[in-house]
N, C-alpha and C positions, 0 to 999 in steps of 0.2 A: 812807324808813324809816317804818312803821308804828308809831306810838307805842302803840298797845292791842296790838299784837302784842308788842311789847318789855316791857311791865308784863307780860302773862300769862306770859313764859317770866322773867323775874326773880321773878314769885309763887311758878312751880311749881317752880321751883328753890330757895326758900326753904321748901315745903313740904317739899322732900324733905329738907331737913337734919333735923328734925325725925321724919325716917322712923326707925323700927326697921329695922336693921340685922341679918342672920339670923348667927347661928353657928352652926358645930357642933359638936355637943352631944361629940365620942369626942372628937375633936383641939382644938379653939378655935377655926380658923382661921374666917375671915370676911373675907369679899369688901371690904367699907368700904365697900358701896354695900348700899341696899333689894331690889336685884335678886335674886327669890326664884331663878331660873331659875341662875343663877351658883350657887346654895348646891347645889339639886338636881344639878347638875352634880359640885359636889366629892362632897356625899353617898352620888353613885353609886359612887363612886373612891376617898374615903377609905381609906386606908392605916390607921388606927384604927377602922376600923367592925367591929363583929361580925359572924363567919362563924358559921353554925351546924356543928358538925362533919358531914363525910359518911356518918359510921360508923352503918350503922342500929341503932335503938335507945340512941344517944347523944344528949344534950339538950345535952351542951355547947356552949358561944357564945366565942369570942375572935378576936383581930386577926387578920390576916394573917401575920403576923412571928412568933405565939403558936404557930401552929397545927400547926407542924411538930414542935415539943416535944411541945405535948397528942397528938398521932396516935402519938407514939414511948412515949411515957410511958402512955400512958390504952389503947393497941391494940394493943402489937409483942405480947401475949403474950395477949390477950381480945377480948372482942367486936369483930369486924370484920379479928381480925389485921390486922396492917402489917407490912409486909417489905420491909426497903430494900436496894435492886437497883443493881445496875450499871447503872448507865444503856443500857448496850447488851443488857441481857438484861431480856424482855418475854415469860411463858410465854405460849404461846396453845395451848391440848387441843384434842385432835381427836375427842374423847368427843360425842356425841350429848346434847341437855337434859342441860349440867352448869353448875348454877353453881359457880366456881370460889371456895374455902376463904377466900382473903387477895387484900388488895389489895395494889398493888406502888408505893411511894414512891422514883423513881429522884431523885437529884440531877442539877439542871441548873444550871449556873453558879455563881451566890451567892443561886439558892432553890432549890424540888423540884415536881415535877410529880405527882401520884396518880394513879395506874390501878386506878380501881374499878368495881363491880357488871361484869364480864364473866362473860361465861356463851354458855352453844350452845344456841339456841333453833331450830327448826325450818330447818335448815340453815345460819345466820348466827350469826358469831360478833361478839360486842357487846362493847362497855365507852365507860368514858366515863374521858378522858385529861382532867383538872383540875390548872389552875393555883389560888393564894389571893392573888397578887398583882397588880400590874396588866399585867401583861407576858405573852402569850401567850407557849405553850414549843411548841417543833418536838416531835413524835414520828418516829420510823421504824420499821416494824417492816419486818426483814428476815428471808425465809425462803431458806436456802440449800442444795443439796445439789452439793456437789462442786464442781466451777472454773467449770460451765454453767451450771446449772439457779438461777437466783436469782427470786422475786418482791421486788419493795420497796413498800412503802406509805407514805407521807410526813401527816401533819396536823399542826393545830394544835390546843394544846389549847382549853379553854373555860374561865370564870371560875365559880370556885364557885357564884356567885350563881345558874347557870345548871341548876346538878344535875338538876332535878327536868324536865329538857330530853330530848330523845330523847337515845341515844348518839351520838357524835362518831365513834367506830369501829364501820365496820358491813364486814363480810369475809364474803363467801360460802364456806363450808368448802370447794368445789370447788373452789377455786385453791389449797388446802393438798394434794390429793390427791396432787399430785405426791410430797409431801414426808413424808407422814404415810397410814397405812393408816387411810382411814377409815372 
């Protein structure tokens, strides 16, 4: 046993009581340790952290758990429309360069997923499928005609924080042709 090795690890262990200790700043919580990397980690995740809303041209900021209220309250009838949908019903137009009027807020379990900025840009049809919690959501979109003819598409959505990310759904309008004159 190394005696200067044993003082240095009882020193640097006495320094660190002495450490600041990070919390954070929406919830409280705190690690109990200096570990800045542990805080970063919750901060990414926080359940209390502010979402900027998706709705362009809105500046509002709230939680996650907040957010479904502000989007029903602040958008089902103004900027950005919202329109809450059966979960199994997800329009996709067969229109040429359209972006489409309202976003669509289906419930999924005990939160909701948003299906925003879609639109038909040079034969691809776009949007981006957002969660506000931490729990990715399944989409499907199913195209059906008759007892034969089905396409299905399966994803996952994406974390608000991610918005400003390519779209999540990207669909070539030729696999709708079956379905839709396009």
């Amino acid at each position: 046993l190394d005696i200067r090795k044993l003082g240095q690890a009882i020193e640097a262990k006495h320094a660190r009581r002495g450490a600041v200790v990070g919390q954070c700043s929406w919830c409280g919580w705190s690690s109990g340790t200096a570990n800045v990397l542990e805080l970063v980690e919750h901060l990414k995740l926080c359940a209390k952290k502010p979402l900027s809303c998706p709705m362009r041209l809105c500046e509002h900021q709230c939680c996650a758990t907040e957010m479904h209220a502000h989007l029903i309250d602040s958008h089902r009838n103004s900027i950005g429309r919202v329109v809450v949908e059966n979960p199994k019903s997800c329009l996709v137009n067969q229109t040429e360069s359209e972006d489409f009027p309202h976003s669509i807020m289906m419930p999924v379990a005990d939160s909701f997923m948003l299906v925003v900025e879609r639109k038909v840009r040079d034969g691809m049809f776009t949007a981006k499928a957002v969660h506000f919690d931490n729990k990715p959501k399944m989409y499907k979109l199913l195209l059906q005609e008759g007892e034969c003819d089905e396409v299905c598409v399966k994803g996952q959505s994406m974390h608000i924080s991610n918005i400003q990310k390519i779209p999540n759904i990207k669909l070539p309008l030729s696999i709708f042709e079956r379905f839709f004159s396009v």
